[in-house]
Backbone as XML, in Angstrom:
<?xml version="1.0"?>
<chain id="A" units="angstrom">
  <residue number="1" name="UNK">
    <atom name="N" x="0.822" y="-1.192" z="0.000"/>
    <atom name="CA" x="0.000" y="0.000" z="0.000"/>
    <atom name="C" x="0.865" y="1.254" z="0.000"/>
  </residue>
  <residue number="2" name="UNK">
    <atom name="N" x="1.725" y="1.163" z="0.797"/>
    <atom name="CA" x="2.901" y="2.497" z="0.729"/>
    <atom name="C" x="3.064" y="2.758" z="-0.620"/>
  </residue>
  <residue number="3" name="UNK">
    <atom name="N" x="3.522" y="1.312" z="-1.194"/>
    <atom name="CA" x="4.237" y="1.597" z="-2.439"/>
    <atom name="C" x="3.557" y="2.320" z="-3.308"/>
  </residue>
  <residue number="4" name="UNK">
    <atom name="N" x="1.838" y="2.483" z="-3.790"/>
    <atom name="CA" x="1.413" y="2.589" z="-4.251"/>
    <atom name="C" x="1.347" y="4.421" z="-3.695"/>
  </residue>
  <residue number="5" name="UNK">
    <atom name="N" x="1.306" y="4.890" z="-2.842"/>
    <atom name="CA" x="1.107" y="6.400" z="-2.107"/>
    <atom name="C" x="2.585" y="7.029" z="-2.333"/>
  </residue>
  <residue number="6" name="UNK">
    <atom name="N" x="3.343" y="5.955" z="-2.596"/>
    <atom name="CA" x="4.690" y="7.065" z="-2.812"/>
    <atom name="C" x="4.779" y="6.539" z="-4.524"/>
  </residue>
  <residue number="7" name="UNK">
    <atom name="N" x="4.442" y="6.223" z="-5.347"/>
    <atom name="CA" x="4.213" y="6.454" z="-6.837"/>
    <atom name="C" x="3.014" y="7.347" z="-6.920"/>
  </residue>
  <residue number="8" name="UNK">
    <atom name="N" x="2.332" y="7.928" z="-6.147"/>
    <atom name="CA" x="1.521" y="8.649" z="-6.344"/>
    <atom name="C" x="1.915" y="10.238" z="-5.301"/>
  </residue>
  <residue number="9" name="UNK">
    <atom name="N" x="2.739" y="10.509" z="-6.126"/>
    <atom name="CA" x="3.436" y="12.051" z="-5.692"/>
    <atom name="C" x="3.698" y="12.950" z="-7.024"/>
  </residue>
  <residue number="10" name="UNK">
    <atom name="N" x="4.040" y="14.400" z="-7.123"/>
    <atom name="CA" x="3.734" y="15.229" z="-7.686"/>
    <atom name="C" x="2.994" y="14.767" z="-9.220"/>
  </residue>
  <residue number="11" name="UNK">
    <atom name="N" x="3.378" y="15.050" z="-10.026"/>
    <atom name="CA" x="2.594" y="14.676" z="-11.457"/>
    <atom name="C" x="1.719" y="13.360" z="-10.839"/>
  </residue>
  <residue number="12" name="UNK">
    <atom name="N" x="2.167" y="12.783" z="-10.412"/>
    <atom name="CA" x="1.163" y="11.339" z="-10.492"/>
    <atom name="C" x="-0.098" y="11.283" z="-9.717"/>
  </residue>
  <residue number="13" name="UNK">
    <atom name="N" x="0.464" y="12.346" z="-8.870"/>
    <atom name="CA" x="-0.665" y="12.699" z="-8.070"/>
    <atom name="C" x="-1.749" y="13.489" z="-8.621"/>
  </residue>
  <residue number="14" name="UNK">
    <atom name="N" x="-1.533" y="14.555" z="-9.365"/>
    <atom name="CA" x="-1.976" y="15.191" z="-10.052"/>
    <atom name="C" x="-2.989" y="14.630" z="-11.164"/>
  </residue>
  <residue number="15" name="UNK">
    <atom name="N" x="-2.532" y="14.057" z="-11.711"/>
    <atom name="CA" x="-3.156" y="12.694" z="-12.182"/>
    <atom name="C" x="-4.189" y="12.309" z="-12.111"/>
  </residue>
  <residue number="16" name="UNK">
    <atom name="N" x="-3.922" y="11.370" z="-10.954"/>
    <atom name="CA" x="-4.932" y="10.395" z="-10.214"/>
    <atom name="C" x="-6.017" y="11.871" z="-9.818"/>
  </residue>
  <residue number="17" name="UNK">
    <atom name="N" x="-5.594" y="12.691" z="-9.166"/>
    <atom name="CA" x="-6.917" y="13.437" z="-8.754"/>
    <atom name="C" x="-7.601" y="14.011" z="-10.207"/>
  </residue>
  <residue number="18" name="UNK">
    <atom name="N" x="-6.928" y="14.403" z="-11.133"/>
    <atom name="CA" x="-7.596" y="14.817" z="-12.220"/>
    <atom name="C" x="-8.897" y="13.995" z="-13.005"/>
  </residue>
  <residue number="19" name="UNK">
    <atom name="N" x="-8.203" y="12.305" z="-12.960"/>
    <atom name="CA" x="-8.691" y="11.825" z="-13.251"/>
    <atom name="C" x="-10.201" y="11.041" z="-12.412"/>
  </residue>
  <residue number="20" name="UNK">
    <atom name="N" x="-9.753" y="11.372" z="-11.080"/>
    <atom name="CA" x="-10.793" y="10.976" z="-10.036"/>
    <atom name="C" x="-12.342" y="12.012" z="-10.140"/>
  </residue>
  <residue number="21" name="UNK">
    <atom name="N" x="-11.673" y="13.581" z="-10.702"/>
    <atom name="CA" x="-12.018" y="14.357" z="-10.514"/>
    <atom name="C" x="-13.293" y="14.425" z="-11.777"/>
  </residue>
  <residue number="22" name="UNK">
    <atom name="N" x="-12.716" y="13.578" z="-12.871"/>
    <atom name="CA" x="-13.397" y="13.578" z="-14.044"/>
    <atom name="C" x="-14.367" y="12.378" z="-14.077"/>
  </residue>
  <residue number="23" name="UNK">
    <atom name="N" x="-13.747" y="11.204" z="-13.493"/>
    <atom name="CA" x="-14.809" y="10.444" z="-13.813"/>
    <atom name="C" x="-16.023" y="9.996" z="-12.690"/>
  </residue>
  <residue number="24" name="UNK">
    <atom name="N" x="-15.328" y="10.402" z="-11.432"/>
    <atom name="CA" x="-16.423" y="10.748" z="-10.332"/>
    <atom name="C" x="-18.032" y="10.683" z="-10.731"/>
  </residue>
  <residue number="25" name="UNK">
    <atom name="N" x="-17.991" y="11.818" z="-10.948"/>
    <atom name="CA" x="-19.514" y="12.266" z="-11.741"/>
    <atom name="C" x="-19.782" y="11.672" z="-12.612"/>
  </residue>
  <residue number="26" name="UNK">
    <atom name="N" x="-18.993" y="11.251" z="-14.131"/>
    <atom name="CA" x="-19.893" y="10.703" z="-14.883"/>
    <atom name="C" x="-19.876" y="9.186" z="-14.469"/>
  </residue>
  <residue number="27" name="UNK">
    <atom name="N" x="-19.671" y="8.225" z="-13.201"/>
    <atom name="CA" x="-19.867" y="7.308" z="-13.240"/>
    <atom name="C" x="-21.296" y="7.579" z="-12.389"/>
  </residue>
  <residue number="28" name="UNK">
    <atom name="N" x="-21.348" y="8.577" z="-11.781"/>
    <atom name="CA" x="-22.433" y="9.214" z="-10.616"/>
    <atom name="C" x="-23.391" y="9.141" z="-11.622"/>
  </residue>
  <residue number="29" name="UNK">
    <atom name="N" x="-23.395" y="10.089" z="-12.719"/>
    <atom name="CA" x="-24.793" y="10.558" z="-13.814"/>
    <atom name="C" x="-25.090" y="8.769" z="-14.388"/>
  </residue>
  <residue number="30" name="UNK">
    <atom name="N" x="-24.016" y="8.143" z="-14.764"/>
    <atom name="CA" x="-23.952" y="6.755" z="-15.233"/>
    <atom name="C" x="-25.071" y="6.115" z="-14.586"/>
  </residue>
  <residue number="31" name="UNK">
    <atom name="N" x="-24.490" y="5.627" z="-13.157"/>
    <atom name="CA" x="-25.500" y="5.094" z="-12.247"/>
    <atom name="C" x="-26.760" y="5.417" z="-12.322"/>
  </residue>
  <residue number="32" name="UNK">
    <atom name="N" x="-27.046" y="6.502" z="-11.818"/>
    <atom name="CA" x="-28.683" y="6.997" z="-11.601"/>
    <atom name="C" x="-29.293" y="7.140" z="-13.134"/>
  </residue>
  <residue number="33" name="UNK">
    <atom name="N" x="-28.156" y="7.342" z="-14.466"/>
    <atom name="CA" x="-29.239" y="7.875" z="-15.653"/>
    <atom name="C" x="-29.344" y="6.368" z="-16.332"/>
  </residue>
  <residue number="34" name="UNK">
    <atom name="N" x="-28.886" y="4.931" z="-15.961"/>
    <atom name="CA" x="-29.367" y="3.968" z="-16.379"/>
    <atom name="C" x="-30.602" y="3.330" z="-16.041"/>
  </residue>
  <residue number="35" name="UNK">
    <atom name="N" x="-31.115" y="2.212" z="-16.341"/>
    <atom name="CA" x="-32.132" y="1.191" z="-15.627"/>
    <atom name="C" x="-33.065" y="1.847" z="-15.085"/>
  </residue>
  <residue number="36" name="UNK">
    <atom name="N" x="-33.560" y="3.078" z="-15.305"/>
    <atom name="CA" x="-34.429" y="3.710" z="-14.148"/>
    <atom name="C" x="-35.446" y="3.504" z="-13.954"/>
  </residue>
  <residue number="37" name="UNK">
    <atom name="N" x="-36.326" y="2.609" z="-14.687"/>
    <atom name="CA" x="-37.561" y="1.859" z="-14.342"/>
    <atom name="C" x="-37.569" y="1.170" z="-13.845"/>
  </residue>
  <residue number="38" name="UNK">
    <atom name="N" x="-36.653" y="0.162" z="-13.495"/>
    <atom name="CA" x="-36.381" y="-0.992" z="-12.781"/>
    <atom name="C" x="-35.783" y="-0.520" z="-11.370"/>
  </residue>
  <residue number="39" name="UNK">
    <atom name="N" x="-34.826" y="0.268" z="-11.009"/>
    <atom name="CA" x="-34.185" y="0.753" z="-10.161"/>
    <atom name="C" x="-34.909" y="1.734" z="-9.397"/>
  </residue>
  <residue number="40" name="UNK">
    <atom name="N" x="-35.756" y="3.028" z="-9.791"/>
    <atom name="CA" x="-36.561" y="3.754" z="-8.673"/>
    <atom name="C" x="-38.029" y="3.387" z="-9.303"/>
  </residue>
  <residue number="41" name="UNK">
    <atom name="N" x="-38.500" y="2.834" z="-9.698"/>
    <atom name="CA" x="-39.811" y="2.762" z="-9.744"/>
    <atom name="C" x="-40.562" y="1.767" z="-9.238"/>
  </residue>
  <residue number="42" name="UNK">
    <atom name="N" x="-42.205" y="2.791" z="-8.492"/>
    <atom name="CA" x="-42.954" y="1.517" z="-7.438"/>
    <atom name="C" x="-44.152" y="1.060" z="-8.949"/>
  </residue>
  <residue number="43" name="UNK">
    <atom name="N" x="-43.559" y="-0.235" z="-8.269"/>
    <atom name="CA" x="-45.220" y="-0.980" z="-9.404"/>
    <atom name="C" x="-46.265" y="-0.509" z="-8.690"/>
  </residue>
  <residue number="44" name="UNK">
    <atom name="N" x="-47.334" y="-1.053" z="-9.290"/>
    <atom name="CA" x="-48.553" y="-0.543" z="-9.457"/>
    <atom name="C" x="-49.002" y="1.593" z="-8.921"/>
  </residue>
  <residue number="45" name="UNK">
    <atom name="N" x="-47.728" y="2.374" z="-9.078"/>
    <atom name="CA" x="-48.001" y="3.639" z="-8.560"/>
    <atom name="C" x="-49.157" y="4.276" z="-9.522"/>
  </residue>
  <residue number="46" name="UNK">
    <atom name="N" x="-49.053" y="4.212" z="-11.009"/>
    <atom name="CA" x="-49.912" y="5.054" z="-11.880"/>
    <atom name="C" x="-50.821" y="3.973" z="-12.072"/>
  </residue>
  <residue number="47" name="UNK">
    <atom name="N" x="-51.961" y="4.380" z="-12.015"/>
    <atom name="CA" x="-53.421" y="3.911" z="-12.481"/>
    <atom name="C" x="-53.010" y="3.477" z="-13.902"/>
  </residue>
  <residue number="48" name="UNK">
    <atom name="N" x="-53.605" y="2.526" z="-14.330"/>
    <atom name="CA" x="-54.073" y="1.831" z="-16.023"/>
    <atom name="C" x="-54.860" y="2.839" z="-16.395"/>
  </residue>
  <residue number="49" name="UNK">
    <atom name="N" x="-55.216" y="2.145" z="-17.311"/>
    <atom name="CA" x="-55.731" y="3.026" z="-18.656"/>
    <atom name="C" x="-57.433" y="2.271" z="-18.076"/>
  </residue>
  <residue number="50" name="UNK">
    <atom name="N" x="-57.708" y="1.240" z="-17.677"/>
    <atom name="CA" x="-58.660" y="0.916" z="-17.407"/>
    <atom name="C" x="-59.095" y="1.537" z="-15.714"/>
  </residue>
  <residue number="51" name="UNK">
    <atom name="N" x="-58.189" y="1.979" z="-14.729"/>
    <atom name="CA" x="-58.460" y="2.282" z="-13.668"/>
    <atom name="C" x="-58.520" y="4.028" z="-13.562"/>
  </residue>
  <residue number="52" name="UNK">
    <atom name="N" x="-58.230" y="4.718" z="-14.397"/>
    <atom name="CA" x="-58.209" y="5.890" z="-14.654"/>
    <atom name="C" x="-59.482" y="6.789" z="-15.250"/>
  </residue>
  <residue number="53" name="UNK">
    <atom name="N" x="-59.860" y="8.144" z="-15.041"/>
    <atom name="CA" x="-61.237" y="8.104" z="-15.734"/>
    <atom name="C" x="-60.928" y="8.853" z="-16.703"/>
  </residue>
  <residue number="54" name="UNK">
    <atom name="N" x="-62.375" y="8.433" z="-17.567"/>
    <atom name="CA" x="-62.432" y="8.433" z="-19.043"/>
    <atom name="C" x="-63.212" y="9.791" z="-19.068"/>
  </residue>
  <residue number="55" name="UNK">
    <atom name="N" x="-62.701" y="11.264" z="-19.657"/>
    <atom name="CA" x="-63.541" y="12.134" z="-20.470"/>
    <atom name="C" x="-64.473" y="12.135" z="-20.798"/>
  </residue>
  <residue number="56" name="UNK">
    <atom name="N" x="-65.456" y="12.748" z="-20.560"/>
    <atom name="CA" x="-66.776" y="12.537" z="-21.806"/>
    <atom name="C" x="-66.086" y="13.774" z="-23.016"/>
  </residue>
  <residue number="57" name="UNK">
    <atom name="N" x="-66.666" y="13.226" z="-23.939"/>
    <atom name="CA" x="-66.377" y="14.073" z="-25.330"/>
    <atom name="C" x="-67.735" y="14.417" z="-25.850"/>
  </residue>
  <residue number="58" name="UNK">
    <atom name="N" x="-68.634" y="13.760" z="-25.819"/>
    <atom name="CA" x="-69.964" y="14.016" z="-26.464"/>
    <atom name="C" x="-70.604" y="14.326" z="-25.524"/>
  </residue>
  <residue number="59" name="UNK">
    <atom name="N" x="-71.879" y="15.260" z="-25.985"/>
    <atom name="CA" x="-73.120" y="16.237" z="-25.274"/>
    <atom name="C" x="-73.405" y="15.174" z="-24.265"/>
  </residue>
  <residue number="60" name="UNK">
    <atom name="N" x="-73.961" y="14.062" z="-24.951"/>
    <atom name="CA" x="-74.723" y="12.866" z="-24.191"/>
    <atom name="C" x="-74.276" y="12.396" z="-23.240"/>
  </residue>
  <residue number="61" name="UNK">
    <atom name="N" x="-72.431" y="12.221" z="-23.366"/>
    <atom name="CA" x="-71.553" y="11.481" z="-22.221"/>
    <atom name="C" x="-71.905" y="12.349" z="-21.052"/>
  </residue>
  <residue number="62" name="UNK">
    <atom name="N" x="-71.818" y="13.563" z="-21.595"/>
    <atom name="CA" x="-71.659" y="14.616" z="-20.576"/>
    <atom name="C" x="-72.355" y="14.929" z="-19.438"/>
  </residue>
  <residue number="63" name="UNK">
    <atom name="N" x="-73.966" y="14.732" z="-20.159"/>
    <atom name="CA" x="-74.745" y="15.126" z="-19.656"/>
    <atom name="C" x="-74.871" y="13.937" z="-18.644"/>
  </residue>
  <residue number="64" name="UNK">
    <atom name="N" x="-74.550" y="12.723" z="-19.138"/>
    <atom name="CA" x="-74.863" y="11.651" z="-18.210"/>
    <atom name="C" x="-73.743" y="12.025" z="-17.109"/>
  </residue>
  <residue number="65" name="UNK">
    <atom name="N" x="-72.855" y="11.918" z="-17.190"/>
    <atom name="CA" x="-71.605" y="12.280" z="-16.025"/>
    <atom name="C" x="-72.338" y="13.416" z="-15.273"/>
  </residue>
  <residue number="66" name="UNK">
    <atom name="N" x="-73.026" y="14.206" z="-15.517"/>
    <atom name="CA" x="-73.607" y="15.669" z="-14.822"/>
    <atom name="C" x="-74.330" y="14.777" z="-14.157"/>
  </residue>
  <residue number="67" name="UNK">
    <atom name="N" x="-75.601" y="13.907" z="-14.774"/>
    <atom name="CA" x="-76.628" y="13.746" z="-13.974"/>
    <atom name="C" x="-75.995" y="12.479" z="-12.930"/>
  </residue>
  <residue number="68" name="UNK">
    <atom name="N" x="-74.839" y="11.827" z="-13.227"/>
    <atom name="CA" x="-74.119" y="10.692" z="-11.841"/>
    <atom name="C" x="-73.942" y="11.711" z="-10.933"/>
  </residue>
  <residue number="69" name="UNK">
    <atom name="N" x="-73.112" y="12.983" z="-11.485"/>
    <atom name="CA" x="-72.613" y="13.850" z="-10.174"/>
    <atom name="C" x="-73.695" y="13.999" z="-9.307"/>
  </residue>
  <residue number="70" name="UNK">
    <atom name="N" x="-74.535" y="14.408" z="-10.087"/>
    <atom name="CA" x="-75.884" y="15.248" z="-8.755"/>
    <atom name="C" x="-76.544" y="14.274" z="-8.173"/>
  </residue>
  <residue number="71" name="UNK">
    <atom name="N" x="-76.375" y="13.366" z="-8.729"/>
    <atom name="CA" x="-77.391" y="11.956" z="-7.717"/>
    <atom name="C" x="-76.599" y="11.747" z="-6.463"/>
  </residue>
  <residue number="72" name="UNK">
    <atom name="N" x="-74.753" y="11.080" z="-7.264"/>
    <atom name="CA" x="-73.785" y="11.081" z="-6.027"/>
    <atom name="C" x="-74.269" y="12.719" z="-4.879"/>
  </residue>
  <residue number="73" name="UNK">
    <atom name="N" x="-74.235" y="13.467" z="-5.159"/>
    <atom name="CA" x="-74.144" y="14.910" z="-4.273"/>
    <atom name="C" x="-75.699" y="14.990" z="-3.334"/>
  </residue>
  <residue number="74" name="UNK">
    <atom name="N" x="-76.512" y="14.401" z="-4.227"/>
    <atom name="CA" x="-77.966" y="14.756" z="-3.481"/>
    <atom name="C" x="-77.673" y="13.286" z="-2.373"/>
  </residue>
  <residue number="75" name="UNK">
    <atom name="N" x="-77.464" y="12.150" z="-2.832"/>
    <atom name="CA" x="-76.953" y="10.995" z="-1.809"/>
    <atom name="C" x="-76.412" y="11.425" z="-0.591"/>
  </residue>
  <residue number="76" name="UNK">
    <atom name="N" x="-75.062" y="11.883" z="-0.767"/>
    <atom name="CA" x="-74.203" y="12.444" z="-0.012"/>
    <atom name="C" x="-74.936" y="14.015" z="1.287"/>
  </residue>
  <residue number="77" name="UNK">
    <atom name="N" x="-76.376" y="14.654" z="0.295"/>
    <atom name="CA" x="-76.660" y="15.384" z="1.253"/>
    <atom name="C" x="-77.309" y="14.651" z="2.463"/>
  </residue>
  <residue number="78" name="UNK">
    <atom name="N" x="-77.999" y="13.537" z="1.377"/>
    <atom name="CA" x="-78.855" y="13.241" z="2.246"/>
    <atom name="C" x="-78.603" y="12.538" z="3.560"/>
  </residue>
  <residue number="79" name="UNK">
    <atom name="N" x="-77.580" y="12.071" z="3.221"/>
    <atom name="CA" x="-76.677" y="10.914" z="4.149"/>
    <atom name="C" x="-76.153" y="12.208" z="5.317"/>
  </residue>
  <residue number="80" name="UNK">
    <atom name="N" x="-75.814" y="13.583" z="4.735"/>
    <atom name="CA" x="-75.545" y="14.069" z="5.737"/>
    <atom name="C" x="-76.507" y="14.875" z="6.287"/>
  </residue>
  <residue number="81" name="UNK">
    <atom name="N" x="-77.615" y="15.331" z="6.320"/>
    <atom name="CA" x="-78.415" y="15.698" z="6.546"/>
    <atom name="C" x="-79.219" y="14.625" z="8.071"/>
  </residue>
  <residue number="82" name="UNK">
    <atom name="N" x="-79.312" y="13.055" z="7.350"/>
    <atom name="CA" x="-79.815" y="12.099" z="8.179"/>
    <atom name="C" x="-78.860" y="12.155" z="9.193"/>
  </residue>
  <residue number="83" name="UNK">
    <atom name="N" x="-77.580" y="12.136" z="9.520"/>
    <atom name="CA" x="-76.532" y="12.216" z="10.602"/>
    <atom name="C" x="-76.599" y="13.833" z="11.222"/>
  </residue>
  <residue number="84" name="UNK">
    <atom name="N" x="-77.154" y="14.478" z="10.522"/>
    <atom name="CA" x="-77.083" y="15.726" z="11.911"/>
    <atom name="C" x="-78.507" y="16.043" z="12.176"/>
  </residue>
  <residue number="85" name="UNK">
    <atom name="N" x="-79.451" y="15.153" z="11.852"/>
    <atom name="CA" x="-80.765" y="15.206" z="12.399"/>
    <atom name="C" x="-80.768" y="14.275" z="13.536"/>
  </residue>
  <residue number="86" name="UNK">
    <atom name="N" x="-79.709" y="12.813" z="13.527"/>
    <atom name="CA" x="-79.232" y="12.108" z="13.974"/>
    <atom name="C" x="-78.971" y="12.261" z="15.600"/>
  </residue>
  <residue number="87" name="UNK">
    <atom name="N" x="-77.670" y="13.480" z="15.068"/>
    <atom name="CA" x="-77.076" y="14.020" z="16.365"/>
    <atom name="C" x="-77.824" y="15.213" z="17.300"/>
  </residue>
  <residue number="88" name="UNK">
    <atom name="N" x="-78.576" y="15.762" z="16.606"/>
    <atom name="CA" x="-79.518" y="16.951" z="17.325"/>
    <atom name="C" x="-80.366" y="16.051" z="17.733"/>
  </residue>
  <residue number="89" name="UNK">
    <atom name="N" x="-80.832" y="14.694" z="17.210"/>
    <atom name="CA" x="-82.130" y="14.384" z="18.030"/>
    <atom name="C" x="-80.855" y="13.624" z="19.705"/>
  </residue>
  <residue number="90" name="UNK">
    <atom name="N" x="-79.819" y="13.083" z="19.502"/>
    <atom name="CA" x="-78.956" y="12.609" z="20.503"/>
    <atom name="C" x="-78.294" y="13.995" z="21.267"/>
  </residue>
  <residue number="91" name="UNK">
    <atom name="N" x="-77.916" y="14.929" z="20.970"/>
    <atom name="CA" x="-78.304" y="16.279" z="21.901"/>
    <atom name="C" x="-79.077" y="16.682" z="22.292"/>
  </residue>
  <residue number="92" name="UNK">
    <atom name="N" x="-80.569" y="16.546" z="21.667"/>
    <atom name="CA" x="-81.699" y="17.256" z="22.781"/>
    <atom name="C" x="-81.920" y="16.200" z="23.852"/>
  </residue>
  <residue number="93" name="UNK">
    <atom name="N" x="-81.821" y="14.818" z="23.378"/>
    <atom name="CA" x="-82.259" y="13.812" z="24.282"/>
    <atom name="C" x="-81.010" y="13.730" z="25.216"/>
  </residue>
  <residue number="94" name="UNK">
    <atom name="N" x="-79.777" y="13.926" z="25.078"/>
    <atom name="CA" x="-78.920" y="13.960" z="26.079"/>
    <atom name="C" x="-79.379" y="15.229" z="27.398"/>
  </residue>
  <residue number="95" name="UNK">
    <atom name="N" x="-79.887" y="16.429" z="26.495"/>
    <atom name="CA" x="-80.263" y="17.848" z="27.230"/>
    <atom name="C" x="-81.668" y="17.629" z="28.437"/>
  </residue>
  <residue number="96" name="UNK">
    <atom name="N" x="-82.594" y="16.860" z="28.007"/>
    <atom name="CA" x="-83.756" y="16.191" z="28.718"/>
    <atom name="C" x="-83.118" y="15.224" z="29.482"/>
  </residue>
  <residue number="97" name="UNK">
    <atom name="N" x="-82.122" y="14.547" z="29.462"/>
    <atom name="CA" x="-81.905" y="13.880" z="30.575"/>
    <atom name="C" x="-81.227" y="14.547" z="31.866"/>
  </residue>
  <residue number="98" name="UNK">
    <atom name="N" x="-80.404" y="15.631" z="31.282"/>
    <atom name="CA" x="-79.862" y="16.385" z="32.160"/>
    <atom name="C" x="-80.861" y="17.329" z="32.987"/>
  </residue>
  <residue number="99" name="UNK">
    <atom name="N" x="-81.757" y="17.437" z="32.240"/>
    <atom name="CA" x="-82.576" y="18.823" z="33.102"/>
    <atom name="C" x="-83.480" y="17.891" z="33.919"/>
  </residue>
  <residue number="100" name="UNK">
    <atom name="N" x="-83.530" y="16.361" z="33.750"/>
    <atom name="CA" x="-84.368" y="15.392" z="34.790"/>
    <atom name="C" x="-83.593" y="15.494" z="36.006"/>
  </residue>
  <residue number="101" name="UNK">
    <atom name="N" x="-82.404" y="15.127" z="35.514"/>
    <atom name="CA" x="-81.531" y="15.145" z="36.629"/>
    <atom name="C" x="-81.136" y="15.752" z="37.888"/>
  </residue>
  <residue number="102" name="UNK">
    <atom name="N" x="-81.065" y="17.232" z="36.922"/>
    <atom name="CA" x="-80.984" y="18.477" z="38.263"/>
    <atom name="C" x="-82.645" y="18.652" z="38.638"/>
  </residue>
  <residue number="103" name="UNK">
    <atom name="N" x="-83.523" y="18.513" z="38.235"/>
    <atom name="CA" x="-84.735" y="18.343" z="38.966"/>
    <atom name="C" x="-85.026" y="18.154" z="40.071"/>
  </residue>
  <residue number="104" name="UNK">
    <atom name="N" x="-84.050" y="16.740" z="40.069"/>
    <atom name="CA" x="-84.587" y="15.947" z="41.067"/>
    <atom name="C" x="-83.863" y="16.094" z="41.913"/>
  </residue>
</chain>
């Protein structure tokens, strides 16, 4: 190992770092700019072409996608609407038990 650190003095040294200096990086860009589908990529991350949604392009598609939205949205009121009629009827009835309470 010596031997090799004392052949590596002025010019030779010079050298070796020049050359360390040069190919450093492009073995760096090498590495990471090969294989890169195989090497950083998660399977299943992007949706298919079948799991992804489809545009409407025509009046008709359209209109049908409009009328799914508002059914989904009127669903969704209703569902929330039934849960805070839900909870006000379980707050007043919590409120009547309390005012039995101190009553008595």
């Amino acid at each position: 190992m010596s031997q090799i650190f004392r052949k590596l003095q002025g010019g030779n040294l010079e050298v070796f770092k020049f050359g360390m200096y040069v190919l450093f990086p492009i073995g760096w860009m090498y590495y990471f700019g090969t294989n890169l589908d195989d090497r950083f990529s998660t399977k299943g991350f992007w949706p298919t072409a079948e799991q992804s949604h489809k545009i409407p392009l025509d009046k008709e598609e359209i209109d049908k996608e409009l009328a799914r939205m508002r059914m989904v949205d009127a669903l969704k009121r209703e569902q929330r609407q039934a849960a805070e009629a839900q909870a006000q009827a379980q707050a007043q009835a919590q409120a009547e038990i309390q005012a039995t309470q101190s009553q008595q």
